[in-house]
N, C-alpha and C positions, 0 to 999 in steps of 0.2 A: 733682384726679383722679389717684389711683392708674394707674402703668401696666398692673397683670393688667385695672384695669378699664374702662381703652381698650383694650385688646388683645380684651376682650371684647366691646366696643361693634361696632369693625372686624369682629368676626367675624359679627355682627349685620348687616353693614353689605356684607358679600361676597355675599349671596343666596344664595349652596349653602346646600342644604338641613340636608345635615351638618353645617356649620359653625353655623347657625342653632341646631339642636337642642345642638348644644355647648352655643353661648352659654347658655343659656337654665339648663340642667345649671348650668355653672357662678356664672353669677349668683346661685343658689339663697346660695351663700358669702359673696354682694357684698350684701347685700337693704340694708345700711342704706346704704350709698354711692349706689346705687342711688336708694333712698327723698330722700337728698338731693341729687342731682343732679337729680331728673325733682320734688319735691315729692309724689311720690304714692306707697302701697305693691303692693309688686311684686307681693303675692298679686292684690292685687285688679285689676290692670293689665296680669295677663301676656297675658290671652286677647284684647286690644285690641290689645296691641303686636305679640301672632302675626299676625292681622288685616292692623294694617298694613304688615308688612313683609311679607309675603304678597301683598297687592296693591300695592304702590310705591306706599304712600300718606302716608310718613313719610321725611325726613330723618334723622333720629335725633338728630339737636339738639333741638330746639323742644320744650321741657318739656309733659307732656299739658293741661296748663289755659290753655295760650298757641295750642292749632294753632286758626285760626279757617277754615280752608279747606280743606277736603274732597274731592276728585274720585274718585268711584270709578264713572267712565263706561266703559260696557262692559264688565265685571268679572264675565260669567257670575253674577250673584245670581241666586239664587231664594227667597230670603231675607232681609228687612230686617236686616242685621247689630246685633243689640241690643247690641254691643260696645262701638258709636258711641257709646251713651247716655251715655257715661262723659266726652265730648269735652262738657263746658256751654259752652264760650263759642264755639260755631259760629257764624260769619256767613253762610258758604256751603257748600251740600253738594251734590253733584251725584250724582244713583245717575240718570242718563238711560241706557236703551238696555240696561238687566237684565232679568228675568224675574220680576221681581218684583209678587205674585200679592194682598199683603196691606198695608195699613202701620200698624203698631200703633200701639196707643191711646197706648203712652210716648213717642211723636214728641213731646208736649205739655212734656218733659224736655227738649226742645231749643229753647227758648223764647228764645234769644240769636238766632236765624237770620234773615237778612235775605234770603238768596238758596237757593231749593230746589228742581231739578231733581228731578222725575220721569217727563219725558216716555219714549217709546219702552217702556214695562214692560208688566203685563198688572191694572192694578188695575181693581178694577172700583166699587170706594166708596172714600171715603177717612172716616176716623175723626171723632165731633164732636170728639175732641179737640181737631182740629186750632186751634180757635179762640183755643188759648193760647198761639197762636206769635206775640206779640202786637207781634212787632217787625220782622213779615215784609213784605217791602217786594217781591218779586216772586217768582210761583208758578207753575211748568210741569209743567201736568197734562196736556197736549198725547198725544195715541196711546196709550191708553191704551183701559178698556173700562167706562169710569165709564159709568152710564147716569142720572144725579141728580145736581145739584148742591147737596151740604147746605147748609141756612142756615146754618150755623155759619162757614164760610169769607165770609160776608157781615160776621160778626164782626172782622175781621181789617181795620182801619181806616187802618192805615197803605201797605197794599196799592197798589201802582200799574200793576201790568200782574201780568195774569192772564192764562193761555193755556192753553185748551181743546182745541184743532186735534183733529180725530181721534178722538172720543168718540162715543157712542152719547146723547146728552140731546137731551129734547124739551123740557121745561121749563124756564126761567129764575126762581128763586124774587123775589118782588116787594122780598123781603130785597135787592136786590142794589142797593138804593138808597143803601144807606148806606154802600157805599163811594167815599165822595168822595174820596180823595187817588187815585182808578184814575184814570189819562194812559194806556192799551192795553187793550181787551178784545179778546182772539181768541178766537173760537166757531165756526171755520171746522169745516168738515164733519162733521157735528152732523144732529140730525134736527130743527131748530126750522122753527116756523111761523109764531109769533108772539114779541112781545118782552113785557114786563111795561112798564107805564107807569110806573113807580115807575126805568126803568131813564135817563127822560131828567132825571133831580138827578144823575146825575153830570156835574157843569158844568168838571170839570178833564178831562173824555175828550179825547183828542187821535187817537188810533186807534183804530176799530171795525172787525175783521172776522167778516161772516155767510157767508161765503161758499162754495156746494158745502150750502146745506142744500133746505128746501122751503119758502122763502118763495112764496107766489101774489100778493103785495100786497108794498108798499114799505112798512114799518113805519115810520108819522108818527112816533111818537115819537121816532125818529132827529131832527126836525130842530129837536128841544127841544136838544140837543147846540151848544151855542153856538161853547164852545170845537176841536168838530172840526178836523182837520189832515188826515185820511186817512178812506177810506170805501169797504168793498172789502166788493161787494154780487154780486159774480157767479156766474154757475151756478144761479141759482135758476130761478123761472117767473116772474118779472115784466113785467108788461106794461105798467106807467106810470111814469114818473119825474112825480112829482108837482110841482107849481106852488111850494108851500112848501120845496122843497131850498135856495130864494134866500136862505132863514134862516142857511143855514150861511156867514156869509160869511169864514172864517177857511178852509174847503175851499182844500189843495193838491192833492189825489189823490183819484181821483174814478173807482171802477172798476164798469162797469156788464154787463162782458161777459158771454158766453152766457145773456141772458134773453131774451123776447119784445117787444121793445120796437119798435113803429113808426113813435114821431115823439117827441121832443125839445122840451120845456116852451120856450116863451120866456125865463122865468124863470132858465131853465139860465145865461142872459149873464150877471147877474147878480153870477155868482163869478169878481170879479175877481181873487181871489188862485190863482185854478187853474191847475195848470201843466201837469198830464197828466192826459190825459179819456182813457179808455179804451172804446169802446163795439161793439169788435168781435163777430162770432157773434151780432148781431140780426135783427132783421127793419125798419131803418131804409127809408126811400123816399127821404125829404129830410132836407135839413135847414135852420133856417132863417137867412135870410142876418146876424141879429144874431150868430148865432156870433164872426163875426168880429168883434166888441168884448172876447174874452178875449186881450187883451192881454198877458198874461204866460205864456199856454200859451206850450208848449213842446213837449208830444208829444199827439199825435191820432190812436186807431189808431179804424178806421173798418171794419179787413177782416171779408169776408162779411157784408156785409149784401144790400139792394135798392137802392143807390145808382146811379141813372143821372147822376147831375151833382151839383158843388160851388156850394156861393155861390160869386162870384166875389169876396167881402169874405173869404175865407180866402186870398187869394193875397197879402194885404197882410200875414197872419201870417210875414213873414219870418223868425222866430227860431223858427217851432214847425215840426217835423216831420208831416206826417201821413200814415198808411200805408192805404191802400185797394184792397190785395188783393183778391180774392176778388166784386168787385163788377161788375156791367153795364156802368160808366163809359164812355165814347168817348177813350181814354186818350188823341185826338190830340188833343183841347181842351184837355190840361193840359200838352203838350210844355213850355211857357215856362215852368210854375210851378217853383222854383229847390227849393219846400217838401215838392216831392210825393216819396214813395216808391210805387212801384210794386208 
């Protein structure tokens, strides 16, 4: 490397703007040094490199066909920068928390991408392109203003956590069955009602969240979900935990709060691998005294419900915490208990 054309990198490399538009001037001199240091020609590369130095989102090392990591989080876009297109061997990109209103159809040009942040923007569809990103392995469409989930992202097989949070969709397309390598679905606050049956093949699910939509009923098909670990069900209307939840017996996390719920399945003992049950903001009365066989609980929140009294088999849960706020309780029948929170 010639020293005018480090001296011109540095100057690149200062952030004054002046200094910038220098560089850029004088490279025009440098184009084949240039061409062999970065591997690419400078005409066709300048408005990418403006870009990145513009957002601190280059080093000025790392030749254009080697950056595989991207962040351009909170960066005022309103605009999918189609600059990026030029970056093929992306693994991660992150554009969360923009303004960003569209995402074109050439995303399908960025087909190396393994991780793709779009949460916090203002999309409202996403492209069927999208289905050529065929090596995408996790996608945050989270707060956004999507109101349909295209079958096309059903395409995308190697996918294992998908997050929705914060959307406008009433539908789940029965497409969503085939994607078997998803270990995370988040579909939190969302306007669903029902789930598709098609959606209990996914037998690697480890995380499901519904939660904050208008479920009236506890969707059975949840308990086709063998493999479950997590299960976060609150804020709906529900008024039954069903008998068949005992299917899930790999259930760690188990959240049922703010629905209508007045008694608790038998069945619920069951899952012995549970460790925190959450069932506060119901309309609980009892509960029953089998409780006390979840042996590896560990947190038990119980506040506001209708609870006048505990089994006296949860006082043997020594390692679980349980908090019963908000309730009728005779709090001086439980002075002795070592487990209770108040």
């Amino acid at each position: 490397m010639s020293l005018e054309f480090e001296n011109i990198l540095n100057l690149l490399k200062s952030g004054d703007s002046e200094n910038i538009r220098l560089a850029f001037l004088l490279l025009k001199n440098h184009e084949t040094e240039f061409e062999v240091h970065f591997k690419v020609k400078l005409e066709e590369y300048e408005a990418l490199m403006a870009f990145l130095i513009e957002n601190e989102a280059w080093d000025f090392e790392t030749p254009f066909n080697k950056i595989q990591r991207l962040n351009l989080l909170s960066k005022g876009l309103q605009e999918y920068p189609k600059s990026i297109f030029l970056l093929k061997n992306l693994h991660y990109l992150n554009l969360a928390d923009n303004q960003l209103k569209i995402l074109p159809f050439q995303i399908k040009e960025q087909n190396h991408l393994r991780i793709l942040d779009l949460v916090y923007n203002e999309l409202q569809a996403i492209p069927s392109e999208i289905k050529e990103l065929k090596n995408l392995e996790i996608l945050y469409l989270g707060h956004n203003l999507i109101q349909y989930l295209p079958t096309e992202i059903c395409e995308l097989i190697k996918l294992q956590e998908l997050y929705l949070t914060g959307n406008q969709i009433s539908i789940i397309p029965p497409e969503i069955g085939r994607l078997q390598n998803l270990k995370n679905l988040t579909l939190r606050e969302n306007r669903l009602q029902n789930l598709p049956e098609e959606i209990g093949s996914l037998q690697k699910l480890q995380g499901l969240d519904l939660s904050e939509n208008q479920f009236d009923e506890f969707p059975m098909v949840i308990c086709e979900l063998k493999s479950l670990k997590r299960l976060f069900i609150q804020d709906n209307s529900i008024h039954l935990i069903p008998a068949e939840i005992s299917q899930l017996q790999h259930l760690q996390e188990l959240n049922f709060s703010g629905n209508n719920i007045e008694k608790l399945p038998l069945e619920i003992t069951m899952l012995q691998n549970l460790e925190k049950l959450t069932l506060q903001d119901n309309q609980l009365q009892y509960l029953p005294a089998e409780i006390g066989q979840l042996q590896n609980l560990r947190k038990l929140y119980l506040e506001n419900n209708q609870l006048k009294t505990l089994p006296k088999e949860l006082k043997s849960l020594d390692k679980c915490k349980i908090y019963v706020y908000g309730n009728p309780i005779l709090t001086e029948e439980l002075q002795d208990w070592e487990n209770i929170v108040l």
